[in-house]
C-alpha positions as CSV (number, residue, x, y, z in Angstrom):
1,X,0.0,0.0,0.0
2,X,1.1,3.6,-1.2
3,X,2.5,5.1,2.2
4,X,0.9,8.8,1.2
5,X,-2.3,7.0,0.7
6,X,-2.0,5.2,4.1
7,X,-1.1,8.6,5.7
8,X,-3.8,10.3,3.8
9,X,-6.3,8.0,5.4
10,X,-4.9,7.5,8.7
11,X,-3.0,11.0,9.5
12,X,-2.2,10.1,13.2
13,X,-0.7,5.9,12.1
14,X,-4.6,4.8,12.9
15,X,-7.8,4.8,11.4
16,X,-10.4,6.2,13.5
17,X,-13.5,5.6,12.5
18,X,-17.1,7.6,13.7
19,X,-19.6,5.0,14.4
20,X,-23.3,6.8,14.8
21,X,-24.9,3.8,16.7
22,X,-28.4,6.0,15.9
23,X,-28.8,4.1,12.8
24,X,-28.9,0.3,14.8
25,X,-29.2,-1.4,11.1
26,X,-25.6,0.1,10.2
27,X,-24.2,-0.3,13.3
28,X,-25.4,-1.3,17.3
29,X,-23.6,-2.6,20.2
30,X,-23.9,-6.1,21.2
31,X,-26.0,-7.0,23.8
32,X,-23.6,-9.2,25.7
33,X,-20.3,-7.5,25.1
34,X,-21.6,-4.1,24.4
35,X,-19.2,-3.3,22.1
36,X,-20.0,-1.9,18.7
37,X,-21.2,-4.3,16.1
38,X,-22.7,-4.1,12.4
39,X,-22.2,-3.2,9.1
40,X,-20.2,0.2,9.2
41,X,-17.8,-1.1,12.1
42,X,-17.1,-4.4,9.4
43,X,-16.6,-2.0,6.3
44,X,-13.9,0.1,8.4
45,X,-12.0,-3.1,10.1
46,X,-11.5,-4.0,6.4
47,X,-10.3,-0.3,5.4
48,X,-8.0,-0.4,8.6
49,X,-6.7,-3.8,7.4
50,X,-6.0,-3.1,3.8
51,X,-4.2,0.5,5.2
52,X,-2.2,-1.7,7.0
53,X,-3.2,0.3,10.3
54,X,-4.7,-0.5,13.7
55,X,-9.0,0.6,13.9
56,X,-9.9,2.9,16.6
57,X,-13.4,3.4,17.0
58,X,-14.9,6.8,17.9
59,X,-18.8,6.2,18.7
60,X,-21.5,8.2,19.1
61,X,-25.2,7.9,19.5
62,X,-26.4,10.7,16.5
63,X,-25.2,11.4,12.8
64,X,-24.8,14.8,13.6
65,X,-22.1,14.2,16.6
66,X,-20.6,11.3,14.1
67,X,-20.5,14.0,11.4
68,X,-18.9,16.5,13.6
69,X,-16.2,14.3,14.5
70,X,-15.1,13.7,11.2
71,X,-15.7,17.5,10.0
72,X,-13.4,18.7,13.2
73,X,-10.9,15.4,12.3
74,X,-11.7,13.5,15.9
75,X,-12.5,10.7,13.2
76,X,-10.8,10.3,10.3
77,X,-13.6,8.6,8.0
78,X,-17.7,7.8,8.9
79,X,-20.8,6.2,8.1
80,X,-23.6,8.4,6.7
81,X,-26.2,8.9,4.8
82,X,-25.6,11.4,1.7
83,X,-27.1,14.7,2.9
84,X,-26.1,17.6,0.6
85,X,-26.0,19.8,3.6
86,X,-23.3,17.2,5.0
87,X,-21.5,17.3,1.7
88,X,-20.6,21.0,2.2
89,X,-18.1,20.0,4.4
90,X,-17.2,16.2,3.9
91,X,-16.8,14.4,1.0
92,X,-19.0,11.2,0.3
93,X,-18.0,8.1,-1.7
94,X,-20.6,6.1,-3.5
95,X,-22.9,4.5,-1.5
96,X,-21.7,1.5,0.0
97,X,-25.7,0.4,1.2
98,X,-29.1,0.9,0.3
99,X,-31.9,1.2,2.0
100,X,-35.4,0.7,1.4
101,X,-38.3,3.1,2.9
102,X,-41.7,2.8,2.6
103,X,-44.8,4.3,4.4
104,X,-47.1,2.6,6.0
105,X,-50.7,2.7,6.3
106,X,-54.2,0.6,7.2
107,X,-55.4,-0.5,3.4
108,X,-58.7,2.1,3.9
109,X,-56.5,4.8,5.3
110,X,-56.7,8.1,3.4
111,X,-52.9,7.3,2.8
112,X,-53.7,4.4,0.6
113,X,-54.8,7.4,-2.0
114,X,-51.2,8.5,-1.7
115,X,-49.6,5.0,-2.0
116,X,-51.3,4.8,-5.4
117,X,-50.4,8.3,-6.5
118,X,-46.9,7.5,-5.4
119,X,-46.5,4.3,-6.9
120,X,-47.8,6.0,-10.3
121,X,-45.0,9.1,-9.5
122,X,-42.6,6.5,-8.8
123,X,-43.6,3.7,-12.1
């Protein structure tokens, strides 16, 4: 691995990753251990590993504190979603997940007017 690249990544000889455990289906802490588990805390073991580099996990229970850390370099890289608000002061990669949202409603809800104007919007 390309040492500037490493150092690029890892200015202080460690990746330290923001972990926003608001989002439990990217990343949670285990019930038994409580440590951080889940998707994002995978992804940046594997960064950390092909940087050649030991992980340091910097967690916190919002985006917003999660963003802040990497925006004020407590954190070297993060998890997030793509906000264009965000992106005035971090850079985003392509996404890595995506995630599926739907509304819900009882079938003779007014809403199920708006499901079918949506899925017509959406077709």
């Amino acid at each position: 691995m390309n040492s500037s690249l490493v150092r690029s990544f890892a200015p202080t000889g460690r990746l330290r990753a923001s972990i926003n455990l608001g989002n439990p289906i990217l990343a949670n802490k285990d019930p038994a251990t409580g440590q951080p588990v889940g998707v994002s805390i995978d992804l940046a073991r594997a960064f950390a590993e092909r940087l050649g580099v030991a992980l340091e996990l910097v967690v916190f229970d919002t985006a917003a504190k999660s963003v802040e850390a990497v925006k004020t370099e407590r954190a070297d890289i993060g998890f997030f979603a793509v906000d264009p608000l965000r992106g005035q002061e971090i850079s985003f990669t392509s996404p890595y997940v995506l995630i599926e949202a739907a509304i819900w409603c009882a079938r003779l809800h007014p809403c199920s007017a708006m499901r079918r104007w949506i899925d017509k919007a959406c077709a």
